[in-house]
C-alpha positions as semicolon CSV with decimal commas, in nm:
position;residue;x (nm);y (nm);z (nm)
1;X;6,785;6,089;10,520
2;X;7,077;6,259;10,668
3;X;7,082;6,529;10,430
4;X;6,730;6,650;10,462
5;X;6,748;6,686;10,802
6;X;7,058;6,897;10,808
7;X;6,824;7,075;10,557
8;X;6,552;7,088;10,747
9;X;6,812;7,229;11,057
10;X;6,998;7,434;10,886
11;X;6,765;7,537;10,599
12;X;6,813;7,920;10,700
13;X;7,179;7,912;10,664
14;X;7,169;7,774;10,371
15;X;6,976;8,069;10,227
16;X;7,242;8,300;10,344
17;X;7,525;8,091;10,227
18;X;7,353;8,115;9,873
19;X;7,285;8,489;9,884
20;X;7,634;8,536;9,985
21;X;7,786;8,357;9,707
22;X;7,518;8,571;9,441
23;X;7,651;8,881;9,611
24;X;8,010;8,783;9,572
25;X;7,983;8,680;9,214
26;X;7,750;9,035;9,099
27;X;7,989;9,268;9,338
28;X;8,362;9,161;9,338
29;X;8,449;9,434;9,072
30;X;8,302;9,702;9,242
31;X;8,556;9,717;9,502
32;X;8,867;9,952;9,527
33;X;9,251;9,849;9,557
34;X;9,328;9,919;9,928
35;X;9,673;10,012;10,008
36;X;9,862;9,725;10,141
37;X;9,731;9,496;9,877
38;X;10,055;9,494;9,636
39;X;10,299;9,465;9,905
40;X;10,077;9,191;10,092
41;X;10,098;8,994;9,738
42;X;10,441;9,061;9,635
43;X;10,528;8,951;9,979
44;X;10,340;8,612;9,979
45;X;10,455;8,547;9,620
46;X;10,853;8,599;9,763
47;X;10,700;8,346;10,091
48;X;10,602;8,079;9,868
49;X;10,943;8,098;9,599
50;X;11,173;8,142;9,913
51;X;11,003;7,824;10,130
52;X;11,065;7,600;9,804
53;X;11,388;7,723;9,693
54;X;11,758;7,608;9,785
55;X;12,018;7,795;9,995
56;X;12,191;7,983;9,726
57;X;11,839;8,082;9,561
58;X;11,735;8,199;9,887
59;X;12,008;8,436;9,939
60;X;11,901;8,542;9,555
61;X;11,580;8,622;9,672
62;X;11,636;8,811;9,984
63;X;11,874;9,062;9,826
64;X;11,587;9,159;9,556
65;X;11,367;9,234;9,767
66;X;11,264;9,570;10,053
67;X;11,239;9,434;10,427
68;X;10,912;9,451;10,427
69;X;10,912;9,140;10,179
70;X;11,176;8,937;10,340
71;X;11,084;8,619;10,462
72;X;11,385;8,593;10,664
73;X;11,335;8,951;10,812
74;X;11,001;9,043;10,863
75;X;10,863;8,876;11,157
76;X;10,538;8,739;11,001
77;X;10,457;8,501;10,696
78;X;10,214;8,577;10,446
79;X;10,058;8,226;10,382
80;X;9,780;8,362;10,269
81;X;9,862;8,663;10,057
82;X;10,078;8,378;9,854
83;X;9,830;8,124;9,812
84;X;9,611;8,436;9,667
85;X;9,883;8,523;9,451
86;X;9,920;8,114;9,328
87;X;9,589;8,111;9,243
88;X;9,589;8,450;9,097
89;X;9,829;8,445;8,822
90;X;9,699;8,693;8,642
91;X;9,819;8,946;8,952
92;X;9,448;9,061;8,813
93;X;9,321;9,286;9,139
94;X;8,949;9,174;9,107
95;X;9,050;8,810;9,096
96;X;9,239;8,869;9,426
97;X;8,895;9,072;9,584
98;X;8,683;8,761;9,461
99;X;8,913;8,518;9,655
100;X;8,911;8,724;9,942
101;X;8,519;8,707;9,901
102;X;8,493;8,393;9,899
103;X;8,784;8,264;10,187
104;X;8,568;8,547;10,376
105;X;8,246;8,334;10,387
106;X;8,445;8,075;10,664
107;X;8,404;8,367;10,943
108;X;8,045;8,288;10,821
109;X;8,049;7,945;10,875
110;X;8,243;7,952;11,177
111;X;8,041;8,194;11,392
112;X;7,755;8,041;11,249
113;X;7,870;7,681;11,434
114;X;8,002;7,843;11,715
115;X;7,677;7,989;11,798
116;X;7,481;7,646;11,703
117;X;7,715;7,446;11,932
118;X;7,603;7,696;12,181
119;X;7,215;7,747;12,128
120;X;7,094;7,473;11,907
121;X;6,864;7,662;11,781
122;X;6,765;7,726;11,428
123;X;6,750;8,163;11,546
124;X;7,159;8,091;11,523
125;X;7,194;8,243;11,144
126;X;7,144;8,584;11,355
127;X;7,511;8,577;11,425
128;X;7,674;8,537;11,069
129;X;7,323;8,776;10,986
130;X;7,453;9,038;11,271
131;X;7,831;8,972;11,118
132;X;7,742;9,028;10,738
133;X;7,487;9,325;10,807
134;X;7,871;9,527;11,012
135;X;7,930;9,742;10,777
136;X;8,285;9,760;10,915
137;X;8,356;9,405;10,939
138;X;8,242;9,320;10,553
139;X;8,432;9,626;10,380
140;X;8,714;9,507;10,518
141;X;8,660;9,105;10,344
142;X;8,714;9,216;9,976
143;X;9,037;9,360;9,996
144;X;9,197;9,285;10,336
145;X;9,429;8,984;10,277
146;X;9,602;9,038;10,642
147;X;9,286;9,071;10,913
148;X;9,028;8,903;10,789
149;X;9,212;8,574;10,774
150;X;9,337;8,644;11,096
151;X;9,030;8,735;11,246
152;X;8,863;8,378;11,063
153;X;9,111;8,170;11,222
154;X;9,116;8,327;11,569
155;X;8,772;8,222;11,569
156;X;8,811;7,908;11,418
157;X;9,045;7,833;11,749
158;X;8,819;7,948;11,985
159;X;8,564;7,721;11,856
160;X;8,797;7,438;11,868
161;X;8,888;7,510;12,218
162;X;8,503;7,545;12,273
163;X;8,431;7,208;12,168
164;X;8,778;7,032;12,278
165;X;8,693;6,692;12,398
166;X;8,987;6,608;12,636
167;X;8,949;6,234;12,621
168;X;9,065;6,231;12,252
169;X;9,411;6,275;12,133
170;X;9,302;6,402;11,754
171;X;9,130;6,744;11,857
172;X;9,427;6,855;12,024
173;X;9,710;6,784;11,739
174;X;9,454;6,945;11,483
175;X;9,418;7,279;11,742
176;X;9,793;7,297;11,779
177;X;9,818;7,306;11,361
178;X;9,565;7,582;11,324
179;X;9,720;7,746;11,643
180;X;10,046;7,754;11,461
181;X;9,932;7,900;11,167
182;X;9,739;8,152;11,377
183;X;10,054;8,268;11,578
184;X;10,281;8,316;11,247
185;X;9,951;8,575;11,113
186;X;10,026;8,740;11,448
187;X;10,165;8,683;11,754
188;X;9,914;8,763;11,983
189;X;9,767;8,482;11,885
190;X;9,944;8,301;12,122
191;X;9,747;8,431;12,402
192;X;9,492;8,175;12,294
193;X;9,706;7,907;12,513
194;X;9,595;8,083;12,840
195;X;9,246;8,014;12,795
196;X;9,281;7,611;12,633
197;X;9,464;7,607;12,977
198;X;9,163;7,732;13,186
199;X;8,973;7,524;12,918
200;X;9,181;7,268;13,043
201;X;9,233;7,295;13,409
202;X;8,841;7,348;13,460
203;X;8,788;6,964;13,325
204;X;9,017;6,821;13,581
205;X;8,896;6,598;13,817
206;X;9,145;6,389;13,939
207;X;9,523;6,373;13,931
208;X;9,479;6,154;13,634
209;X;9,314;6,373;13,428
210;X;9,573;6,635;13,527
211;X;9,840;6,405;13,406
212;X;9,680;6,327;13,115
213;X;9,565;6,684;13,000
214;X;9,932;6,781;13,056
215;X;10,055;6,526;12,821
216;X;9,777;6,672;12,586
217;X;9,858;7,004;12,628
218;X;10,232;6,960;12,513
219;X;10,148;6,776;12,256
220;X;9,921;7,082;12,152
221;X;10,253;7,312;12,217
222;X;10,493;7,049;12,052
223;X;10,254;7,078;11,725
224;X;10,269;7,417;11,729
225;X;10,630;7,472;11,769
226;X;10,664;7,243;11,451
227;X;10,434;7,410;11,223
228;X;10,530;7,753;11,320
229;X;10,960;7,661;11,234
230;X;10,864;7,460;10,886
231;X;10,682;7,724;10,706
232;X;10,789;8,011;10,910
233;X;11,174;8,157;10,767
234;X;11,163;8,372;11,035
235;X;11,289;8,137;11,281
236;X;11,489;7,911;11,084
237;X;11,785;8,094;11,202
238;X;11,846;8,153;11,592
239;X;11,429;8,062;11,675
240;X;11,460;8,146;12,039
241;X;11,604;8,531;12,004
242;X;11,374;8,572;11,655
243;X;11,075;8,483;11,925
244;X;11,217;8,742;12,174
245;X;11,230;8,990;11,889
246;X;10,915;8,925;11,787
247;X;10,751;8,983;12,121
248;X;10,946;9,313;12,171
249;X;10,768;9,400;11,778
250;X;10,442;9,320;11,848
251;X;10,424;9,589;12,063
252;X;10,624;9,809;11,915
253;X;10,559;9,806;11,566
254;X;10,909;9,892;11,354
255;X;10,796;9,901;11,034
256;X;10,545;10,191;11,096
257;X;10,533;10,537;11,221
258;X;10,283;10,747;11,022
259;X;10,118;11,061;11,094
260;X;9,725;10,965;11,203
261;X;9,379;11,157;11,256
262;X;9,245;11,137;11,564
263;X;9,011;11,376;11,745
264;X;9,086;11,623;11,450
265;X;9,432;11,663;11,519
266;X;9,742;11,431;11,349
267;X;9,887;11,229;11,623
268;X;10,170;10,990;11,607
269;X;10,252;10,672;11,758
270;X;10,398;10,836;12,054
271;X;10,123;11,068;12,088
272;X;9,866;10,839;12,058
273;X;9,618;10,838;12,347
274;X;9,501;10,501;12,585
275;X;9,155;10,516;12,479
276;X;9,239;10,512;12,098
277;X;9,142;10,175;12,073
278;X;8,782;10,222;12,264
279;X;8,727;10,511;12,085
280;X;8,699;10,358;11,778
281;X;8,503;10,029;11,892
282;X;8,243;10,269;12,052
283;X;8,171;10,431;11,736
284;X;8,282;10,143;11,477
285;X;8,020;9,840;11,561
286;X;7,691;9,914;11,502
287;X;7,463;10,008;11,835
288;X;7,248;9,642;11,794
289;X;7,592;9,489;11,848
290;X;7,658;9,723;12,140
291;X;7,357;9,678;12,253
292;X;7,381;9,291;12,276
293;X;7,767;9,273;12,421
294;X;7,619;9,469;12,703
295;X;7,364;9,279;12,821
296;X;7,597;8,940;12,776
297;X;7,744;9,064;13,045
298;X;7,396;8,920;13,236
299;X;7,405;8,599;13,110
300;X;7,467;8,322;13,297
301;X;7,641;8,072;13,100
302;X;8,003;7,929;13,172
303;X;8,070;7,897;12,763
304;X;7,941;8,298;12,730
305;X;8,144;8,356;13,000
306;X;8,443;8,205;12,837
307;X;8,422;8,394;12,524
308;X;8,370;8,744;12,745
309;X;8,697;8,640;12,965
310;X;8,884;8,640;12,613
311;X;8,741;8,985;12,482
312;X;8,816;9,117;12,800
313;X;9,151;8,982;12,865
314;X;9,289;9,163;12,500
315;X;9,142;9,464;12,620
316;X;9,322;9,449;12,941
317;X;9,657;9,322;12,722
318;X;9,598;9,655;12,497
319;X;9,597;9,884;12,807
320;X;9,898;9,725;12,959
321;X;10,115;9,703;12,685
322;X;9,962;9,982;12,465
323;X;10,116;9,833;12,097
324;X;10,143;10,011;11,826
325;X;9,799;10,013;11,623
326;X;9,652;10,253;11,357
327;X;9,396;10,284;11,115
328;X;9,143;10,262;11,338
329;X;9,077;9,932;11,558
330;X;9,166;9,733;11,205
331;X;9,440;9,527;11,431
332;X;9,156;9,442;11,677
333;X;8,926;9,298;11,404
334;X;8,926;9,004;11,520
335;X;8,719;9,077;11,827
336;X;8,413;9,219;11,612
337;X;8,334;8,819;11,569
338;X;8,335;8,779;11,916
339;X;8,122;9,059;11,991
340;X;7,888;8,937;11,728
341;X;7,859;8,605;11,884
342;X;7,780;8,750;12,256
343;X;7,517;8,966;12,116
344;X;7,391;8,682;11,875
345;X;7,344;8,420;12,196
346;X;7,193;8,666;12,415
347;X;6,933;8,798;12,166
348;X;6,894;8,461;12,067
349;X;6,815;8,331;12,461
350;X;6,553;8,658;12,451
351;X;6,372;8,552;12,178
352;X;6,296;8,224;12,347
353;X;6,115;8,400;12,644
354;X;5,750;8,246;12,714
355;X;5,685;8,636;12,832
356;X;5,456;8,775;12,514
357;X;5,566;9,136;12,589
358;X;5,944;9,060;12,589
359;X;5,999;8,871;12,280
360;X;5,779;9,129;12,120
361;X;5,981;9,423;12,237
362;X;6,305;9,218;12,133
363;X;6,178;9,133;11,791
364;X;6,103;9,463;11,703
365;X;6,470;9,627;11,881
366;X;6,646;9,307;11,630
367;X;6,466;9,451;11,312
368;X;6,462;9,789;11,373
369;X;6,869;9,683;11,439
370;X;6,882;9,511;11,118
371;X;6,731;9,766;10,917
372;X;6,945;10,020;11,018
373;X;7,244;9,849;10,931
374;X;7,062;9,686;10,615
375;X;7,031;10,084;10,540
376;X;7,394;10,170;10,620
377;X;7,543;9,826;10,428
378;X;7,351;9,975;10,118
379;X;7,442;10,346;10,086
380;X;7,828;10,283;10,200
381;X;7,869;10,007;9,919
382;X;8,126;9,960;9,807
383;X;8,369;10,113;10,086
384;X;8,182;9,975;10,369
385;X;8,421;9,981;10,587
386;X;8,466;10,342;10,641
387;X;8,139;10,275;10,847
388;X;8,052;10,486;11,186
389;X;7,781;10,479;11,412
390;X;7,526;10,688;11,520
391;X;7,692;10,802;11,850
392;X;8,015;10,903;11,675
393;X;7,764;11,221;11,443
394;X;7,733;11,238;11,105
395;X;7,937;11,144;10,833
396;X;8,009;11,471;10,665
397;X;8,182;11,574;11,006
398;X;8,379;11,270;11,093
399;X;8,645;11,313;10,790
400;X;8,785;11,574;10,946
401;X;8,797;11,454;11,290
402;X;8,888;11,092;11,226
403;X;9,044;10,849;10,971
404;X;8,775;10,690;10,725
405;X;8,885;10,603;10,374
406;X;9,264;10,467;10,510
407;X;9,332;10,221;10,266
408;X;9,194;10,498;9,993
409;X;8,967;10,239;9,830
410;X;8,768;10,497;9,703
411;X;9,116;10,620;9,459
412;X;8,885;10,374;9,262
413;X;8,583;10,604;9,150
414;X;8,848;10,930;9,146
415;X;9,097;10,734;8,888
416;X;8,822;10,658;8,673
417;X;8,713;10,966;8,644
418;X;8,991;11,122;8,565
419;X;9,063;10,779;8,281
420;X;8,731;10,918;8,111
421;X;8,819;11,276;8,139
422;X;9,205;11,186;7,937
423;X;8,997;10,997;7,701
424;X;8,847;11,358;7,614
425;X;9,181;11,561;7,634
426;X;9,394;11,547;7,301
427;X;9,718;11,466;7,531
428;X;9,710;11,292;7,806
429;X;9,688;11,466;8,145
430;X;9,947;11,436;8,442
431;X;9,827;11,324;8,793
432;X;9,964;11,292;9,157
433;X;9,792;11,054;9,362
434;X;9,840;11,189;9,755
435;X;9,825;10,794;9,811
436;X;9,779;10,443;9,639
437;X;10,030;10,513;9,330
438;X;9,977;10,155;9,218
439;X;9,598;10,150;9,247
440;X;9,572;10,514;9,052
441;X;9,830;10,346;8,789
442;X;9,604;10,020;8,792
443;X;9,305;10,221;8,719
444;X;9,403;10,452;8,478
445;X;9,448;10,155;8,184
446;X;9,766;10,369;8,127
447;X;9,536;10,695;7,976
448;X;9,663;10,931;8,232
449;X;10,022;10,980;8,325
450;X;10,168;10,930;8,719
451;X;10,424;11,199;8,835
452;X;10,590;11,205;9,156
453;X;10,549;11,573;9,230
454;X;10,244;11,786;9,268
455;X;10,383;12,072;9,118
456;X;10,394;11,849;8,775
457;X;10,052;11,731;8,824
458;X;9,730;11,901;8,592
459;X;9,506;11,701;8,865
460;X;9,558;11,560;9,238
461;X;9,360;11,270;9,356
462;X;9,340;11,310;9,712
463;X;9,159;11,328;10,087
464;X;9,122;11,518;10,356
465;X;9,332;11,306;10,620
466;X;9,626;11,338;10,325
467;X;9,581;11,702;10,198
468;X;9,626;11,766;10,583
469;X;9,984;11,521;10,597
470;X;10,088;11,730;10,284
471;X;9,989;12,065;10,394
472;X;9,803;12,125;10,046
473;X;9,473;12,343;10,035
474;X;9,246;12,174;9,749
475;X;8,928;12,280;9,880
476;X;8,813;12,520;9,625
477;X;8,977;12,335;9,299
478;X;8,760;12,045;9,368
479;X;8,618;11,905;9,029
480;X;8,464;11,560;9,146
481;X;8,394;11,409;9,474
482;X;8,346;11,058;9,623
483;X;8,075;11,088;9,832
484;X;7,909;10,838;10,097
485;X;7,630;10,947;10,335
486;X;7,735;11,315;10,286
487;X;8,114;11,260;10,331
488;X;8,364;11,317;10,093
489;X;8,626;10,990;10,099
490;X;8,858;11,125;9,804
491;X;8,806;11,386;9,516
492;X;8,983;11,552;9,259
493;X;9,111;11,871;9,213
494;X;9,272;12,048;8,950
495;X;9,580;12,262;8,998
496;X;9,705;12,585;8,890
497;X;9,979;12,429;8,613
């Protein structure tokens, strides 16, 4: 009985939850190796052998490996990355993009019940809908193994915190777990404290309850502090200074200081401007989603209002501390769901209007929204994430005003066709890759040969963000292109040798 009502309620989710799956299962192989992806599971395979190992093998480990894959060093665990690479013993790249796939239906599910909680209406499978249909938020869930987790559980925790009932002890150990785990992805999820404190404080209503949620709330804190030392190396040695250090990082990013394109010049970290990080959410989420986050700003509801004091207060944390980020608002991702949700309730409260003319006029502005980003999923496949809007001009102009391909997912397509052009050449032919080395190797099935130098190379596999970092001028040796709505994400081009 059960059962077919949560049918019956739910029947529309469902539907998506299959089609999602389908599309997994047909599409996993058609996406590209993205950059990070061999550190990320190198890193999470050292995690998992250094948590379970014994002093002296630890110390073995640590001097094997770069910084960058030091559990003791690098000041944040890669939980997930390893349980990928566990399950993934193969190393086999697709296998790790089908994982991801898969893990990345939770944001699904999770914005999905966040938005039920909030409506109770059946209209709620707009928001995983408005989610799916982001160009820029799905080409990231294939081969992402660092923000899309991080963006699921961010979410995860603000639904908890959504739905906290303070009378209960349970709900409070079980968000100071996930909080933990959060907060080790990345520190600033910590910031999630200061709103289960308004969360907190706004239920009070006696000094009783104040004593009691206090209790609760170190308890929540206590949790947290637990989870993060056991499976975080990190802070097994001196936890208080590693802390300290890791606040200082989070703004200041060590580990990376990279030439960038922005506004059709290279900046650097230094020379990056304030509204960087607005720049690119203006002309990253599709205009429906725009469209709806403004007009949130009208409703009247204290939970909408809750989730638009936490977009707001990172925004305000980003101006005043202005951390290092780059390739585009990728370190923000984990706002997109939130946006999502704010536009999902409000179009959702507009459908329900008794007025004829406005749900009419709101229909149509929701389909013709859908449509367009139906349109935009379809021709960007399978590097959806280089996605822009309609405000920021066409595609064919952007590459050479802003970053696009950054993880050089589409190396993919140019590898393989230089693979089938060595199949045709009676030796093998010599290429330099002006990024992804591993992924070009991975492709190649070992028919071409990697050099480190472009003056060794018969063929370059490169873009225009990377020709411009390495001061080479390709543009009339070009032999094939990668092409998505009239921009060029990588090509090849042959060289003088």
């Amino acid at each position: 009985m059960w059962l077919k009502r949560l049918n019956k309620k739910h029947i529309l989710f469902i539907v998506f939850s299959l089609f999602y799956l389908i599309l997994s299962l047909v599409t996993y192989k058609d996406y590209g190796i993205t950059s990070d992806e061999q550190l990320e599971y190198r890193a999470g395979k050292t995690y998992f052998n250094y948590l379970f190992s014994n002093t002296s093998k630890r110390q073995e480990i640590v001097t094997k490996v770069s910084p960058r894959e030091n559990p003791q060093d690098f000041p944040y665990f890669r939980l997930y990355p390893g349980l990928v690479s566990l399950i993934n013993y193969q190393s086999y790249y697709e296998w790790a993009h089908l994982i991801d796939l898969l893990f990345g239906y939770l944001g699904f599910l999770v914005i999905y019940l966040l938005v039920f909680d909030i409506t109770r209406s059946k209209l709620s499978i707009l928001a995983p809908l408005l989610l799916f249909l982001n160009p820029y938020y799905f080409g990231h869930i294939p081969a992402n193994p660092k923000d899309i987790p991080f963006s699921t559980l961010y979410l995860f925790c603000v639904y908890l915190i959504i739905k906290l009932d303070t009378n209960r002890i349970k709900p409070f150990i079980i968000l100071g777990i996930f909080l933990g785990l959060l907060t080790g992805m990345r520190f600033v999820g910590l910031t999630l404290f200061c709103f289960l404190a308004i969360k907190l404080l706004t239920s009070v209503k006696n000094r009783n309850d104040l004593f009691k949620i206090a209790l609760r709330f170190t308890a929540t804190v206590l949790i947290l502090s637990i989870i993060l030392y056991l499976i975080w190396p990190y802070l097994w040695h001196d936890p208080v200074n590693q802390l300290l250090s890791l606040a200082r990082d989070a703004q200041d990013f060590s580990f990376w200081d990279r030439d960038t394109l922005f506004g059709g010049q290279l900046i650097t970290k230094d020379t990056r401007p304030w509204y960087y990080l607005f720049t690119y959410i203006f002309y990253k989420t599709p205009p429906l989603i725009l469209l709806g986050l403004l007009g949130s700003l009208f409703v009247k509801s204290r939970k909408i209002l809750f989730i638009l004091v936490i977009v707001v207060f990172n925004l305000v944390l980003y101006l005043i501390l202005q951390p290092t980020i780059y390739n585009e608002m990728r370190h923000f991702l984990y706002l997109v769901p939130l946006f999502t949700v704010l536009s999902a309730i409000l179009f959702i409260n507009l459908l329900g209007s008794r007025k004829t003319l406005v749900f009419r006029t709101i229909l149509v502005v929701i389909l013709c929204g859908l449509l367009k980003m139906s349109y935009d999923f379809v021709l960007l496949h399978p590097y959806q994430y280089v996605y822009f809007n309609e405000f920021a001009g066409k595609m064919v102009y952007i590459t050479k005003k802003y970053e696009v391909d950054y993880w050089s997912a589409s190396y993919k397509e140019s590898s393989e066709y230089l693979r089938n052009l060595s199949l045709q050449s009676p030796t093998p032919i010599k290429v330099y890759p002006c990024n992804l080395a591993f992924g070009v190797d991975y492709y190649s099935h070992k028919s071409f040969v990697l050099v480190n130098k472009s003056k060794d190379a018969d063929y370059i596999i490169c873009d225009y963000q990377n020709a411009l970092i390495n001061n080479f001028d390709l543009e009339g040796r070009i032999v094939f292109k990668v092409v998505r709505k009239g921009a060029t994400l990588s090509y090849v081009a042959k060289t003088d040798r």
